[in-house]
N, C-alpha and C positions, 0 to 999 in steps of 0.2 A: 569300063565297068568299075574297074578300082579309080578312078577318078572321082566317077558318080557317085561312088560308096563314099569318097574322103568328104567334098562337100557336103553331102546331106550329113554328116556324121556333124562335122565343124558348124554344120547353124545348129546343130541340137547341141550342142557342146557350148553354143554360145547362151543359150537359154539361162536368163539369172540363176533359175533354182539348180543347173547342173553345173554353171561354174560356181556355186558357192559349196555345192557338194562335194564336188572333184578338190576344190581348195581343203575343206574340214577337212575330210580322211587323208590328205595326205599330212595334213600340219596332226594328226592324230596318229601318225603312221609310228612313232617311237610307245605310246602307250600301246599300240596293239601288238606290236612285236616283242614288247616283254609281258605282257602279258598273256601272249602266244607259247614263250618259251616255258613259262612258268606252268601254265598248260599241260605243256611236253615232259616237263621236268616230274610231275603231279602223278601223271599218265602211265610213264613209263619206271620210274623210280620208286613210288611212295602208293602206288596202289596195289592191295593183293592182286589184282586183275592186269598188272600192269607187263608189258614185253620182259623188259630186262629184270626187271622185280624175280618172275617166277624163272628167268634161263639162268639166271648168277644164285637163284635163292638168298637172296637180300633178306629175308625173312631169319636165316641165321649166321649172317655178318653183320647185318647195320644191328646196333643196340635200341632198343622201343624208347629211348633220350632221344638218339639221331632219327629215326624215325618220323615220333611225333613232331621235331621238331622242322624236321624240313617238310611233313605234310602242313605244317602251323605256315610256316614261308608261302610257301607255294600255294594254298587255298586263299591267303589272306591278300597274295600278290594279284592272284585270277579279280577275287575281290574289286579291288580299289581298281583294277582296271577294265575288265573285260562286266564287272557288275555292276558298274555305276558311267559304262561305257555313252550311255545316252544323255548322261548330264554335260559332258565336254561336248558331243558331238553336238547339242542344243545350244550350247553357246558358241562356239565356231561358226556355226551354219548361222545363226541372227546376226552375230558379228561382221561377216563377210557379206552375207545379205545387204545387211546396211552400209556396209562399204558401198556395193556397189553404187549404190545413189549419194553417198559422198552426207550421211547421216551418223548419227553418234552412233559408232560399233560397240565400246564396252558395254552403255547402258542398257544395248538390244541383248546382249549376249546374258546380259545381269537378270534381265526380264525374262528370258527363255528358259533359265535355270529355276527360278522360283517358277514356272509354270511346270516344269517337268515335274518338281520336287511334289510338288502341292496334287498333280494328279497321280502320282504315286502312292502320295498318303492316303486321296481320297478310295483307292483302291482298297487298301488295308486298313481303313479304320474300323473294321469289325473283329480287326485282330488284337490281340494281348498292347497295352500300351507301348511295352520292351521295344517291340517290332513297328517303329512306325511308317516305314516305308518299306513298300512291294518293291521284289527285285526285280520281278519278270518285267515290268515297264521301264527300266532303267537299264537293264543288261541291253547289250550287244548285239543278240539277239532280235532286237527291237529296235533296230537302226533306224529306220524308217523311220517310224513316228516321231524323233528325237529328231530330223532334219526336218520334217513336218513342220515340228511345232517352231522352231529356229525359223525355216523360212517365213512361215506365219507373222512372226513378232519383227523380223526385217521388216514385211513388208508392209506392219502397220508402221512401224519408226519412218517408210519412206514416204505414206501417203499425211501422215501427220506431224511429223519432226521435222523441224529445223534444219538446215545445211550445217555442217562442221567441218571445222578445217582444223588439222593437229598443229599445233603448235609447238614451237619448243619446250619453252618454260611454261608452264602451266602455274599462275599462284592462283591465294586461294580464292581470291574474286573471281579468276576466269572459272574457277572451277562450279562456283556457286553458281556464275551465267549458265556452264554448261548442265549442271544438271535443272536447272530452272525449264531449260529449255528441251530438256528429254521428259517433263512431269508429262505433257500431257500423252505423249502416245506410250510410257510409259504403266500409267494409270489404264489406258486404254488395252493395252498388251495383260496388265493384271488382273480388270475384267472379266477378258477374255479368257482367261487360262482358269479364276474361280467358276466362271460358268460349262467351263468342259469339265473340271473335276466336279462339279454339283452334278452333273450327266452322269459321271461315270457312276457317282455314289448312287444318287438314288435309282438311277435303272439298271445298277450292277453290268456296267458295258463293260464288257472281254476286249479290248482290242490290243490286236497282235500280241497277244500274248500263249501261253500253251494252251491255255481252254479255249481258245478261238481255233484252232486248229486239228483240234483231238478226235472230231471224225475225217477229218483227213486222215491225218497217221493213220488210224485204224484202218480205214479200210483199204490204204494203201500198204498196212504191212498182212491185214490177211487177203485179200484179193488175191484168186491165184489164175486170172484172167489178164494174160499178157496185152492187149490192148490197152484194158483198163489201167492195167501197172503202167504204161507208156504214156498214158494220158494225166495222170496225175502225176508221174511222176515229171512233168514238163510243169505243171502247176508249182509245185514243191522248188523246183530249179529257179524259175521266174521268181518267187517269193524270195529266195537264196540271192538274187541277183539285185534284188530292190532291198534287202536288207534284213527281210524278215527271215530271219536263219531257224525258228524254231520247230517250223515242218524237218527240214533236212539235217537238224539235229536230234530230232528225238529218233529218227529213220538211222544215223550213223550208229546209234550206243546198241547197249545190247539188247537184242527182244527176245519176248520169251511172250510166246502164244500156246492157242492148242492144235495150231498149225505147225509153228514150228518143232512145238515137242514133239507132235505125230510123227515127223522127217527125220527127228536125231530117234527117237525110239527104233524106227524100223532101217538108217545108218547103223545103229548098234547091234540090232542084232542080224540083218545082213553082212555089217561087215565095208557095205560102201554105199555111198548114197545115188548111185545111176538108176536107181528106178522109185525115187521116194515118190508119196502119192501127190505133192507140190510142189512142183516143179516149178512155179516162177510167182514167187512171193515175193511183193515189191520190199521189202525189208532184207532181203536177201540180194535182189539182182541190183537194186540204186545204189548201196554202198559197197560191193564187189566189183560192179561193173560199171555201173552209171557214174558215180564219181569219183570211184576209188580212193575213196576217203580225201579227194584233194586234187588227186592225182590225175585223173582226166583233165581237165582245165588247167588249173593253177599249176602243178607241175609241169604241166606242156608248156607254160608260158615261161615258165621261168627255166627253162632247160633252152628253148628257143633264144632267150638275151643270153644265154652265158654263149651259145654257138656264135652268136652276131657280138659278142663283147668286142670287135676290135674297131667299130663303129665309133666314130667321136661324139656323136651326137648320143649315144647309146648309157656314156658311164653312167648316168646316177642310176638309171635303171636296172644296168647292171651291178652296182653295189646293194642296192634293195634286193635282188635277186639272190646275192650269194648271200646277204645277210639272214633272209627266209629262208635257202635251201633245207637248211637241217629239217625245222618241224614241218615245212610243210611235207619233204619225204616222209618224214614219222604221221601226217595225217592234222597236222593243225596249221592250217590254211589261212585264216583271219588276220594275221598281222603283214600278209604279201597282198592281201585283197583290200586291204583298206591302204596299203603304202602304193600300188602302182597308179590309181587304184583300178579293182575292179567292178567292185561293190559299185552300181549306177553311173559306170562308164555305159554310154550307149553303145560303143562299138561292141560290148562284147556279152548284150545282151542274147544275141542269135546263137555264140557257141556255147556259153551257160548252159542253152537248154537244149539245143542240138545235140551236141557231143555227146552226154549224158544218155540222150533219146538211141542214138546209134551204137552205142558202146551195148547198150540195153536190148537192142532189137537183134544184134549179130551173139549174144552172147545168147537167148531166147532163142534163135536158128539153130544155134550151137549144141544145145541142152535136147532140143526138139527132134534135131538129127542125133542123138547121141554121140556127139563129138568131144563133148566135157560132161563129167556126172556136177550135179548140184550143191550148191554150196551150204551146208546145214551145220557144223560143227562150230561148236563157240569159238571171238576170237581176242586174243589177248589184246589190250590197249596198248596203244602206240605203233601196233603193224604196219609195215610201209604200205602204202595205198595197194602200190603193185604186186605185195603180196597176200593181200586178204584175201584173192579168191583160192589161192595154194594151200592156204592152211585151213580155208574153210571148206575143203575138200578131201583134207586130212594127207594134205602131200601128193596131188594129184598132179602131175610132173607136164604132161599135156595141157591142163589148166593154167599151170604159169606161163606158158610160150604161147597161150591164148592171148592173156590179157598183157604180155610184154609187145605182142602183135597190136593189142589194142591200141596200144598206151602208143606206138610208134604211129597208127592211123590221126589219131588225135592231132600230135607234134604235127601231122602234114596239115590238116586242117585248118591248125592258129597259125601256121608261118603265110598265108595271104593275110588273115586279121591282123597280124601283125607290123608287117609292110603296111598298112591303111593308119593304125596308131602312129607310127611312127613319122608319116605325114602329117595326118591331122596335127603332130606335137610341132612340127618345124611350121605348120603354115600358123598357127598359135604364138609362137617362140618368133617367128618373125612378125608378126603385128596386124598377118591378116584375120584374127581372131580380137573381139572386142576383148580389152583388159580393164582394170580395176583403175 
């Protein structure tokens, strides 16, 4: 069976558009890991809402200099990397695209970036001059469409561009050849990106962005029909694992409905939430239980290489691993999911949205038998995954040895996914996987 699983995994791994993915995000793995940190740093530092902020009262030690100043850092850091995340990952992904067919990579990468930029702007040009490009198509969040369009503009470089071979010295005649001879799928590539942003402008097309998805969120954070929460919230996971992070971002932050103030109104004045009248509000059970902010998945995997760190084949894995440990126990997962990576690895599309699905349905059993009361009380940013549903039970002592039992189900679950990666990478690594 783990045989059958390595090869089918290794020809979809072989598929152009997943080896030029699996290459971007890793060659993108140091921007997302500082901008992962800075993140954490934002989160739990520099926000009133933030873990350490309110347990140290940072609010009357740091001075409103030091304050403002490291929230200036840390917003401006998130910024230039996690908000302008789809313009590298658009030229990476064309670049290596057109490697693959042995075509001009910079020029492809150069034409993906003026495509990304231009359908950005066309997005926002009904706003203030100031602002001329939309974030929401450009952030991180929006991975997808930004290897979309990258592969896109490869794949015209491959069916119209000229063969290239790198050369050492480059003067400036070969240079002239070579861009002479990237004009025409070049033009063809620019086209193609003014006729998507003329789409976007004049039909006001949402795509993958927060207004594309905002009946989801909704009705996955008031639905209080556990089926229904388990059904989207697999939808939401899937989206998560192709790139699109802004269902299972706006589900992670804080909600505030008339559902869930029903739950904390009648927590307060019972005193404990074991019998509120919403018992399984997907905005409550996906990021308590379903991905524990990180912690289901991404934590399992990277707790799994540090147990197998003595594996030779295993270091760099294991250095990205310890390099990510901190934020992603603090709940900021994007810089270990774009560096192993996980983000549009096929292997680990099934536990993405499994794990999630099971952590959610045992914890739903759980709630239903009165085994844990429900999680409704706010909770401060930067919580370690595995303890959000503790405090958002107001210290329910049973409720953390729940989801520490969860968290250890999980770890058994990825250590066979694991063993499968780890092949696919040596049969790769040794040459039975087609290379660039």
């Amino acid at each position: 069976m783990i045989n059958l699983s390595t090869k089918t995994i290794l020809k979809i791994r072989q598929l152009s558009f997943f080896r030029a993915a699996q290459r971007t995000l890793v060659m993108l793995m140091p921007i997302a890991v500082i901008g992962t940190y800075f993140n954490l740093f934002n989160d739990l530092i520099f926000s009133p809402d933030g873990l350490i902020y309110n347990i140290f009262g940072l609010d009357k030690i740091m001075t409103d200099h030091f304050w403002y100043a490291g929230s200036f850092v840390c917003r401006g850091m998130i910024e230039v990397t996690f908000g302008v995340f789809g313009i590298y990952a658009s030229f990476f992904m064309a670049r290596y695209t057109a490697r693959i067919y042995h075509k001009d990579s910079t020029m492809s990468g150069i034409a993906a970036v003026l495509i990304m930029l231009f359908c950005s702007y066309a997005t926002s040009n009904s706003r203030p001059r100031h602002g001329s490009f939309t974030g929401g198509f450009l952030q991180i969040n929006a991975l997808f469409i930004a290897l979309l369009v990258g592969f896109g503009v490869g794949q015209i470089f491959h069916l119209f561009g000229k063969n290239y071979q790198q050369v050492e010295n480059e003067d400036t005649k070969w240079l002239r050849r070579r861009v002479w001879n990237a004009t025409l799928p070049f033009m063809i590539s620019l086209a193609f990106g003014i006729l998507l942003g003329i789409a976007r402008y004049e039909l006001q097309i949402k795509v993958l962005d927060t207004a594309s998805f905002s009946e989801l969120v909704g009705r996955m954070q008031t639905t209080n029909n556990l089926a229904e929460v388990l059904f989207l919230s697999a939808i939401t996971t899937l989206l998560n694992w192709m790139g699109i992070g802004y269902p299972l971002h706006a589900l992670s932050g804080t909600t505030s409905n008339a559902y869930t103030a029903e739950n904390l109104t009648y927590a307060f004045q019972n005193g404990s939430s074991w019998n509120v009248p919403y018992k399984f509000l997907g905005s409550s059970l996906i990021k308590t239980y379903g991905t524990m902010g990180g912690a289901s998945v991404i934590l399992a995997i990277i707790v799994i290489l540090l147990m197998r760190r003595m594996q030779e084949n295993n270091q760099t894995n294991v250095a990205i691993a310890k390099i990510n440990l901190l934020p992603v126990a603090f709940g900021s997962s994007l810089g270990f999911s774009a560096g192993l990576p996980v983000i549009l690895n096929p292997l680990f599309v099934l536990p993405s949205v499994i794990i999630p699905l099971v952590n959610m349905a045992l914890a739903g059993l759980a709630i239903s038998l009165h085994m844990i009361p429900v999680c409704v009380y706010p909770i401060l940013k930067g919580t370690p995954g595995v303890l959000l549903s503790f405090f958002g039970t107001n210290g329910n002592w049973g409720t953390l040895w729940f989801t520490i039992a969860l968290f250890v189900l999980d770890v058994c679950i990825m250590w066979s996914i694991m063993k499968i990666n780890e092949q696919v990478e040596e049969m790769l690594k040794a040459g039975k996987g087609r290379q660039f």
